[in-house]
C-alpha positions in Angstrom: 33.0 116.5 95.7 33.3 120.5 96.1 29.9 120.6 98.1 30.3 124.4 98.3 30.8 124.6 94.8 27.3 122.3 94.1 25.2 124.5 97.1 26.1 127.5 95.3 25.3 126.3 92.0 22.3 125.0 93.7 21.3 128.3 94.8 21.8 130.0 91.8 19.2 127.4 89.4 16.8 128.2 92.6 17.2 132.1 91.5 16.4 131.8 88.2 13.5 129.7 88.8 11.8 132.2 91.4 12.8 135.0 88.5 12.0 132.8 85.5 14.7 133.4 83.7 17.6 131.4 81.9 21.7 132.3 82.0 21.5 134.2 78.9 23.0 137.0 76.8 21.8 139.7 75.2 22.0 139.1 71.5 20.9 136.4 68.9 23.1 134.7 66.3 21.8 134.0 62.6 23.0 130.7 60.8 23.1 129.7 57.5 21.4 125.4 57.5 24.1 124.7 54.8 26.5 124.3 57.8 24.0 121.2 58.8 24.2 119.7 55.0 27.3 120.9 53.0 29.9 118.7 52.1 32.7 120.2 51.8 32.0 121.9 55.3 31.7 118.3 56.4 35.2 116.9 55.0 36.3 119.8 56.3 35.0 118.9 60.0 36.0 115.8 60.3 39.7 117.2 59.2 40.3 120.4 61.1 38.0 119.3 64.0 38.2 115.8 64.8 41.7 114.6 63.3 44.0 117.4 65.2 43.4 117.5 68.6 43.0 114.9 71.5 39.5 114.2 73.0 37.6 112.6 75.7 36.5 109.2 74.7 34.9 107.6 78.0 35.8 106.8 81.7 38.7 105.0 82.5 35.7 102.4 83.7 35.4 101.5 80.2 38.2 99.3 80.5 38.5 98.8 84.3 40.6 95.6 84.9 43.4 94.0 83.3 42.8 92.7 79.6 39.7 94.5 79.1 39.4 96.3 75.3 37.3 98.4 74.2 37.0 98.9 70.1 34.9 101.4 68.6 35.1 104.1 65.9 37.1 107.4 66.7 36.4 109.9 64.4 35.8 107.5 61.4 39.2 105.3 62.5 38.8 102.0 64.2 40.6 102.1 67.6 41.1 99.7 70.0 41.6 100.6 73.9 43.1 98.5 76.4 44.1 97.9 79.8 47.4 95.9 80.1 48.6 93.9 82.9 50.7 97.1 84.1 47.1 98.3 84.6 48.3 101.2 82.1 45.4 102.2 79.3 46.8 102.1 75.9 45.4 103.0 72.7 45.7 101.5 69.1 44.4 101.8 65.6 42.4 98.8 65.2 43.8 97.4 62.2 46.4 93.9 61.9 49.5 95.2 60.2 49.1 91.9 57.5 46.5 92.8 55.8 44.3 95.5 57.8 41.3 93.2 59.4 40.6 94.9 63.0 41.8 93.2 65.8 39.2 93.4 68.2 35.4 93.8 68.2 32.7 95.7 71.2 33.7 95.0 74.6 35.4 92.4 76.6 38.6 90.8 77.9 41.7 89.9 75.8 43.4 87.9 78.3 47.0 89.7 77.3 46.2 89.7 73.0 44.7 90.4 70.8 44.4 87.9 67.8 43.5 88.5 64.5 40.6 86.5 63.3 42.1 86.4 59.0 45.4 85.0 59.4 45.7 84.8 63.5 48.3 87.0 63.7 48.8 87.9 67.4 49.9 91.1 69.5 50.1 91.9 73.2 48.7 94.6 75.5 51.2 96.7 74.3 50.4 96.3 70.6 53.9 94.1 70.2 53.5 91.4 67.5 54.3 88.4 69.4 53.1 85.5 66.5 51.9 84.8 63.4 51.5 81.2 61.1 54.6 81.0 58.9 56.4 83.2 60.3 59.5 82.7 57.7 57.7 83.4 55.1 57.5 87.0 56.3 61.0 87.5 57.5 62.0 90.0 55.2 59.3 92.4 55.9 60.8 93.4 58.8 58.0 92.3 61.2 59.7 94.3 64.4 58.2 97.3 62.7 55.0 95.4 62.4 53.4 96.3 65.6 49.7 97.7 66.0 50.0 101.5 65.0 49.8 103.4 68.7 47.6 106.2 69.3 48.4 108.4 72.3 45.7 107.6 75.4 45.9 109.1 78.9 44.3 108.7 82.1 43.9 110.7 84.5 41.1 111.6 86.9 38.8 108.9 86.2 39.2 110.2 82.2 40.2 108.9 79.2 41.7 111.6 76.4 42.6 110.1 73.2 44.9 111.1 70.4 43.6 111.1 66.6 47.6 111.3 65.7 50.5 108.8 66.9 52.5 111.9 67.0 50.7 113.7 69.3 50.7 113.4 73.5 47.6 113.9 75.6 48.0 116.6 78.6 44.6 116.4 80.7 45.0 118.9 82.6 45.8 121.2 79.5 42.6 119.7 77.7 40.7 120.5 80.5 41.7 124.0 81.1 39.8 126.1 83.7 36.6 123.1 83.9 39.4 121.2 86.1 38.2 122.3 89.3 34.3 121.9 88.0 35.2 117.7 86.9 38.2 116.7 88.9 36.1 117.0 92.7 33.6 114.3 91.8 35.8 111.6 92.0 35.3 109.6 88.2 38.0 107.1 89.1 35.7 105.6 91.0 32.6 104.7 89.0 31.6 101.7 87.6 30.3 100.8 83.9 27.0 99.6 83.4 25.7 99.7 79.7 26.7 101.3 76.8 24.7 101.6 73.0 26.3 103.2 69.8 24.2 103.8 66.9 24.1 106.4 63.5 21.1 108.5 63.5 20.2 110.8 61.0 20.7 114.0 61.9 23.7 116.0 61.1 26.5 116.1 64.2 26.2 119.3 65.5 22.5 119.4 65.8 22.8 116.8 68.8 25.6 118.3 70.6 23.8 121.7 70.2 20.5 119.8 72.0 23.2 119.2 74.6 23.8 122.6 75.7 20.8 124.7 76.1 17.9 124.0 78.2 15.0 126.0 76.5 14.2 122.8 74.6 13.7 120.7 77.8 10.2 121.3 79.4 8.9 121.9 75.8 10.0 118.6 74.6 11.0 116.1 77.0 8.4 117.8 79.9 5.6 114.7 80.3 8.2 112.1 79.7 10.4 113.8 82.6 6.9 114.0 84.5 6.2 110.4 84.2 10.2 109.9 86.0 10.3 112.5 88.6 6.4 112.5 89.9 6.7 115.1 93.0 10.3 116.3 92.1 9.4 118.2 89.0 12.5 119.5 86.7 12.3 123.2 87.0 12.4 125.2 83.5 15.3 127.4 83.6 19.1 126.1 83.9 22.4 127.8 84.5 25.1 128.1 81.6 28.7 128.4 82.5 31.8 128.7 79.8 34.6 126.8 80.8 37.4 128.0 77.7 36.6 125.7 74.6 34.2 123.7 77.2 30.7 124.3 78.8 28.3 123.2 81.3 24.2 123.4 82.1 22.5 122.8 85.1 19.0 121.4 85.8 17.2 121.6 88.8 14.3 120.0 90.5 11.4 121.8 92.7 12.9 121.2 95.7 15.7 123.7 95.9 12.3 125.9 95.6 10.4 124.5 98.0 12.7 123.3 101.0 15.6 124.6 102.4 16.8 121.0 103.4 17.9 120.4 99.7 20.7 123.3 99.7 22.0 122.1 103.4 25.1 120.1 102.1 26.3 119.3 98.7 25.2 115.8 98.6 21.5 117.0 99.5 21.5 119.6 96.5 23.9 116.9 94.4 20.0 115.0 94.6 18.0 117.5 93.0 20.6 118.3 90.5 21.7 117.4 86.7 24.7 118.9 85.7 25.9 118.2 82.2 29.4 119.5 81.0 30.5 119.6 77.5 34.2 118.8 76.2 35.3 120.0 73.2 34.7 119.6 70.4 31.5 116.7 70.9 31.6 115.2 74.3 29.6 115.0 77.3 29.3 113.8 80.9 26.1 114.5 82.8 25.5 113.1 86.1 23.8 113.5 89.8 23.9 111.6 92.5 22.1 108.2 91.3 24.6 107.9 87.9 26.5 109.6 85.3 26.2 109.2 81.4 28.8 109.6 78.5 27.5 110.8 75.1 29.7 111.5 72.2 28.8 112.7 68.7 30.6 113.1 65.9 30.7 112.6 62.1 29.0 109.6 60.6 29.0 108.9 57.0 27.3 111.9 55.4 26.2 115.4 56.4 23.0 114.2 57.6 24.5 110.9 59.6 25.5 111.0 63.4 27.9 108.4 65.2 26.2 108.5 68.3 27.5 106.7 71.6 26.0 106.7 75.2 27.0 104.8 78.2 26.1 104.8 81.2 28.1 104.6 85.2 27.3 104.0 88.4 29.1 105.4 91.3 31.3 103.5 93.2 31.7 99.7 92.9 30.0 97.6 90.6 26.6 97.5 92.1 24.3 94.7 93.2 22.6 93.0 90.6 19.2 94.9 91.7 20.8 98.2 91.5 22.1 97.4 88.0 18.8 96.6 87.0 17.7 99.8 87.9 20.8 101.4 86.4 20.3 99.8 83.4 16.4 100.8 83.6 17.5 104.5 84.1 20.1 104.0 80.9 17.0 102.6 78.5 14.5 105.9 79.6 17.6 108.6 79.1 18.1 106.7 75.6 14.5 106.4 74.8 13.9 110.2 76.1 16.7 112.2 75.7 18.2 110.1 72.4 14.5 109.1 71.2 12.8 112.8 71.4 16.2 114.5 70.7 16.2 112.6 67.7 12.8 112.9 66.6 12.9 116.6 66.8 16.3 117.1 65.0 15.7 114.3 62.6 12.4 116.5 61.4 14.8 119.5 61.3 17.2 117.8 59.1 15.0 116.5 56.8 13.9 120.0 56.2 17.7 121.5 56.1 18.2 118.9 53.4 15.5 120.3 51.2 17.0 123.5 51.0 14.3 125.0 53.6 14.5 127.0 55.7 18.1 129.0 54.8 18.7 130.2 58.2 18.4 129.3 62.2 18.3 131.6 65.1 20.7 130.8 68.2 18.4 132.9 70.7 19.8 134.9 73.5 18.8 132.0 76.0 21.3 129.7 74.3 24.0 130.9 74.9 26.0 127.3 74.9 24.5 126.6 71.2 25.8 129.9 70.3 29.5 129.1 72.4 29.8 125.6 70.4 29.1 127.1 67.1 31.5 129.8 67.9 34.6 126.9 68.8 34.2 124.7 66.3 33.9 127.4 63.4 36.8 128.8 64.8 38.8 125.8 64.2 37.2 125.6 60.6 39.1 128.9 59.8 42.2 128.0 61.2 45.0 126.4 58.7 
């Protein structure tokens, strides 16, 4: 960890606190709701923002030890990740090349293969097909080109950036961009999973990654669950916002970088009374302090008004003791049931009301400055070819 980096950012939430004020700028943004219900916007999303460019999927503690898969849904494909005996993470489209049944289901350990459950057809680590019943019977369909269709995955830093196209090569360092030095410090190659949850809500995809970047929301909302956690340690109501290129990051802050000058002495000590979340382009996040860090994703789901959403949940360091995973797991349930559970409530009411037809417009107010940054990317990427 860069604990200079944290005291300073420590230091600047304990400014805007005493001035009550957020990191904002100095204009609002008008929106027409069509972008939260159109259809042809949507196809057009899922095409121009989710099917070109490599993303962040999870933690390389997804899949920590040999053998261990990981299949889910990647921007509407099925994908399968894997860690092979080289301890190399590979990525696949989860789909047997006889007839199209996936491969793999959830979480666990393949043990080397992967076998599909139709016609048992088999394949290694490495997406090789290695058996199937009957083999001469399927001799002339040249089955050395009948290997599990490979989708570009790299690791690096604790993080996992995924390809949507077999043709196209994850840099890390060139997704991250200028956040590198914000993300790489903390050390994510060293974290543990603990829990994970993926369910469609019904709000549209962008309304819960904008709830992810702007604070103003927080107090308002989430203020007497957050009470109910933190007791003394109150969340404070203002939060930094810093722009990273096509990425972002808020900061929360608790009462005591107010109140004592013990919580800015080290970074660790101001790491404790901090929440930083950081956005990834285009719909991923990783928010963390020093007790745990979270993944959330969101992206299309099956209409306008339907959200893929996935959140899981780490803890630093080796896999805890069975009492500390209870608590992590704890922790996991209240940021589902607070920040997925209100989030949702709130949006979900919003949508409903978007899908009406009312109202036509939204405001992205000066103190939102990451709900106006997000917008900004990802209808940048609608207009280009």
């Amino acid at each position: 960890m860069d604990g200079d980096r944290v005291i300073r950012l420590g230091h600047r939430l304990a400014k805007l606190n005493r001035e009550k004020r957020f990191d904002s700028v100095d204009h609002s943004v008008e929106a027409e709701t069509s972008r939260y219900t159109d259809h042809d916007r949507f196809a057009l999303e899922k095409d121009r923002i989710f099917k070109r460019e490599p993303q962040l999927i999870g933690l390389g503690a997804d899949i920590p030890e040999p053998g261990d898969y990981w299949a889910f849904d990647f921007a509407g494909m099925p994908v399968v990740v894997v860690r092979g005996p080289d301890r190399v993470a590979r990525g696949f489209v989860n789909s047997c090349r006889h007839r199209g049944t996936a491969v793999a289901e959830g979480r666990g350990n393949s043990s080397g293969r992967f076998l599909c459950p139709y016609h048992h057809w088999t394949y290694d680590s490495k997406g090789k097909l290695t058996g199937l019943p009957e083999r001469a019977a399927f001799e002339d369909c040249s089955l050395g080109g009948r290997n599990l269709i490979a989708l570009p995955l790299a690791e690096k830093y604790g993080l996992l950036i995924l390809s949507p196209s077999p043709d196209m090569i994850p840099d890390v360092d060139a997704f991250l961009g200028p956040v590198a030095p914000e993300i790489t410090p903390f050390g994510f190659d060293n974290v543990s999973f603990v829990k994970s949850r993926t369910e469609e809500i019904p709000i549209n995809w962008k309304l819960m990654n904008e709830a992810g970047m702007e604070g103003y929301h927080v107090t308002a909302l989430h203020g007497p669950s957050l009470a109910k956690i933190n007791g003394a340690d109150p969340t404070m109501r203002h939060f930094t916002y810093d722009r990273f290129g096509r990425h972002g990051r808020i900061c929360a802050g608790k009462r005591a970088l107010l109140d004592s000058d013990a919580a800015l002495s080290s970074g660790d000590e101001a790491l404790r009374h901090m929440t930083l979340t950081n956005y990834f382009y285009p719909s991923s996040y990783l928010t963390f302090g020093t007790t745990n860090i979270t993944f959330q994703r969101a992206e299309p789901g099956s209409a306008p008004n339907r959200t893929m959403l996935t959140l899981t949940s780490y803890f630093w360091g080796p896999p805890a003791t069975e009492e500390i995973r209870k608590r992590q797991e704890f922790m996991f349930d209240a940021i589902w049931d607070i920040g997925v559970g209100e989030d949702a409530w709130a949006m979900g009411s919003a949508q409903r009301a978007f899908d009406a037809g009312y109202p036509s417009t939204v405001v992205y107010g000066g103190v939102e400055p990451g709900v106006q940054n997000v917008n900004e990317q990802w209808d940048a990427a609608l207009a280009s070819n």
